[in-house]
Each structure stands twice: as structure tokens, then as C-alpha cells.
N, C-alpha and C positions, 0 to 999 in steps of 0.2 A: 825573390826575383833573381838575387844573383846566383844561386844555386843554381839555376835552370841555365844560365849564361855558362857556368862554369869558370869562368874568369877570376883570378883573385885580383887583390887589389894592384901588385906589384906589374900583371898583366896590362889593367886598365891607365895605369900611370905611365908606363913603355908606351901603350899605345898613343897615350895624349900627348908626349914629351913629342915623338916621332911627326905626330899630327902640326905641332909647333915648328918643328925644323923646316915639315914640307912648306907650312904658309909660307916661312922666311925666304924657302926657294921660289914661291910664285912670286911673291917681293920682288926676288931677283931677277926674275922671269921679266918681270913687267918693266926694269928698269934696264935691264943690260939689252935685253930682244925689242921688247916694243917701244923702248926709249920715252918712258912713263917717270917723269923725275920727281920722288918723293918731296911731299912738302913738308914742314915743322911738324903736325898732326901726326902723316904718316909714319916719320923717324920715331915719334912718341910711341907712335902701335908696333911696332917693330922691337924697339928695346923693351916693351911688356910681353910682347911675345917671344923674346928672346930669354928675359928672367923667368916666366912659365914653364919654356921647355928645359931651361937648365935645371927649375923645381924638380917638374916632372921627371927626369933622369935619372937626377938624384932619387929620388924617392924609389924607383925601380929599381937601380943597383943597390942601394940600402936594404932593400925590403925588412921595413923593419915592424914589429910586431902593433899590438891597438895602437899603444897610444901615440909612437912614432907615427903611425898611418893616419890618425887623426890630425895631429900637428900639419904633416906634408898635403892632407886634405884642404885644414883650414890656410892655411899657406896659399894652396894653388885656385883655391875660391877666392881669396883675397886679392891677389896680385891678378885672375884672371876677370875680376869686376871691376877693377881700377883701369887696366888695357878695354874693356868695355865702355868704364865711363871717358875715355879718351876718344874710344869711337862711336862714341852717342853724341860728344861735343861735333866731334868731325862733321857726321851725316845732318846735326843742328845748320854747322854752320852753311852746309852745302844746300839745305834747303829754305836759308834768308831771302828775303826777296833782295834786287842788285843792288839797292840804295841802303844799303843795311849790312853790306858784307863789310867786312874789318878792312882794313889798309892793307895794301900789302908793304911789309917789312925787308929789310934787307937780307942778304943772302944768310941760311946759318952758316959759311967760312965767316962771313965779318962778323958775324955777332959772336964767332966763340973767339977772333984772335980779339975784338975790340970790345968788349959788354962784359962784364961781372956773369958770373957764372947765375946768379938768382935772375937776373934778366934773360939769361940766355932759356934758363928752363921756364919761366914765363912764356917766352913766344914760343917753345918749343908745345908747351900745353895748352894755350889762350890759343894758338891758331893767327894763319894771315889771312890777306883777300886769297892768296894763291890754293887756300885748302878752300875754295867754295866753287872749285872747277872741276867738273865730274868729269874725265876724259875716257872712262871704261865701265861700264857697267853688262850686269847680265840677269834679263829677264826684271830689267829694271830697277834692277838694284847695284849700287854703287860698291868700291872698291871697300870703302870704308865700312858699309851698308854689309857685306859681306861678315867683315873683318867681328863687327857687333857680334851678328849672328853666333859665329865662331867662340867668341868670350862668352857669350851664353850658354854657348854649350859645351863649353870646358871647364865654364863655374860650376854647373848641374853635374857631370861626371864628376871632376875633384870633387864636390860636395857629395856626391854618392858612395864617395868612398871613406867616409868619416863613418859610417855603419856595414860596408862591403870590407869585413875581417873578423878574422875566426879567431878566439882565443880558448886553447882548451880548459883554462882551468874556470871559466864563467859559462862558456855557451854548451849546447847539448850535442 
């Protein structure tokens, strides 16, 4: 499969690293232009998408041979199933019916000057009422709903790259 693509892994990893920086930009897109203010949840997907694409970079500038590529594989599988399970809680919490959504919490400025840092990443992971307000979606699907998709398919690429490498002194 990858033969045909031509692609090595070092290629695939630049590419997904890149693909991570751009979401970061639509982030910013959505918060600085359309004035779209992240909630606890979001800043959660955001700092996974941000240790992803700095995985992914690394691993591109390293280009390092199997078992390096397998590691920065199993790495960016990992860390990009964890940013997925933060946007699967997300898009949960967005589709509660109204009597059932969480409280909303106070702002994160108070909770990081005033809250122990194990509370602060609780609501930043648990979620408020404020992450159950869908204010953009496209084609029906939510920001968050998106964001899933995306970790899906940068677990599947990173995971396709734990066999996308050539070593010559094993393969033909």
C-alpha cells in the first residue's frame, strides 16, 4: 500500500505534525475572528493537539530508522486517542438532553489562580454546562464533532506508520 503512495514515514509524520498546527490555526481562527471563546473541554483538545503535532515534528526531523518509527508511531496513536477520548466526552456532553448537562463552573483564570492544580485538570477534562453549547457547526457536525473525526484519523496514519519503514537488513 505504501509503496504505491511513495511516501515514507518521515514524509507522513511532517505531514500530520503540519495538519496539527493548521487545526491549532482554525482554533485561533474561531476564537480571535469569529469570537468563538474556548471552553475547559476545548483547551483540553487543543493542548492534545498541540503534544501531537510537536510528536509529529519530532519524529519527522529525527527520522529515525524501525524501531524509532514504531515508538513515535505508538506515541502519536496514544496521545492521538486520548485528544479523541476528550472529544468523544465533548460531543457526549453536547448531545445530553438540558436537564442533565453539568453546572457551569467558574472561569479557568479562577480556577488556575484559586484551585490546586488536580481540580483544575478535572474541570478542565470532566467538562462544564458551557461545553454543551454547539455555537458552529458544519454539515451538522459540531466543532468538537469535527475535532473526534480528526484524532481518528491521525491515530489510523500514526498507527500506519508502526509498519510504513524499510529496514534493509530484514525486508527484501
Amino acid at each position: 500500500m505504501f509503496e504505491k503512495l511513495k511516501l515514507t514515514a518521515r514524509i507522513w509524520f511532517l505531514l500530520a505534525g503540519i495538519s496539527c498546527f493548521l487545526m491549532l490555526g482554525v482554533g485561533a481562527y474561531f476564537q480571535v475572528v469569529m469570537n468563538l471563546q474556548p471552553c475547559p473541554l476545548c483547551i483540553s483538545q487543543r493542548i492534545a493537539i498541540l503534544l501531537l503535532g510537536i510528536i509529529f515534528l519530532i519524529a519527522a526531523i529525527h527520522n529515525p530508522k524501525r524501531f524509532g518509527t514504531r515508538i513515535y508511531a505508538l506515541l502519536g496513536t496514544f496521545f492521538a486517542l486520548a485528544g479523541g477520548a476528550i472529544s468523544a466526552r465533548h460531543v457526549w456532553i453536547q448531545h445530553l438532553p438540558p436537564n442533565e448537562v453539568p453546572e457551569c463552573g467558574p472561569g479557568l483564570s479562577y480556577v488556575f489562580e484559586n484551585f490546586p492544580l488536580t481540580d483544575t485538570l478535572k474541570l478542565m477534562l470532566s467538562g462544564t454546562g458551557e461545553c454543551a453549547k454547539i455555537e458552529w457547526s458544519l454539515f451538522g457536525i459540531s466543532i468538537p464533532g469535527w475535532t473526534l473525526v480528526a484524532f481518528v484519523g491521525l491515530a489510523v496514519l500514526s498507527l500506519l506508520q508502526f509498519w510504513n519503514v524499510k529496514d534493509p537488513f530484514f525486508d527484501d
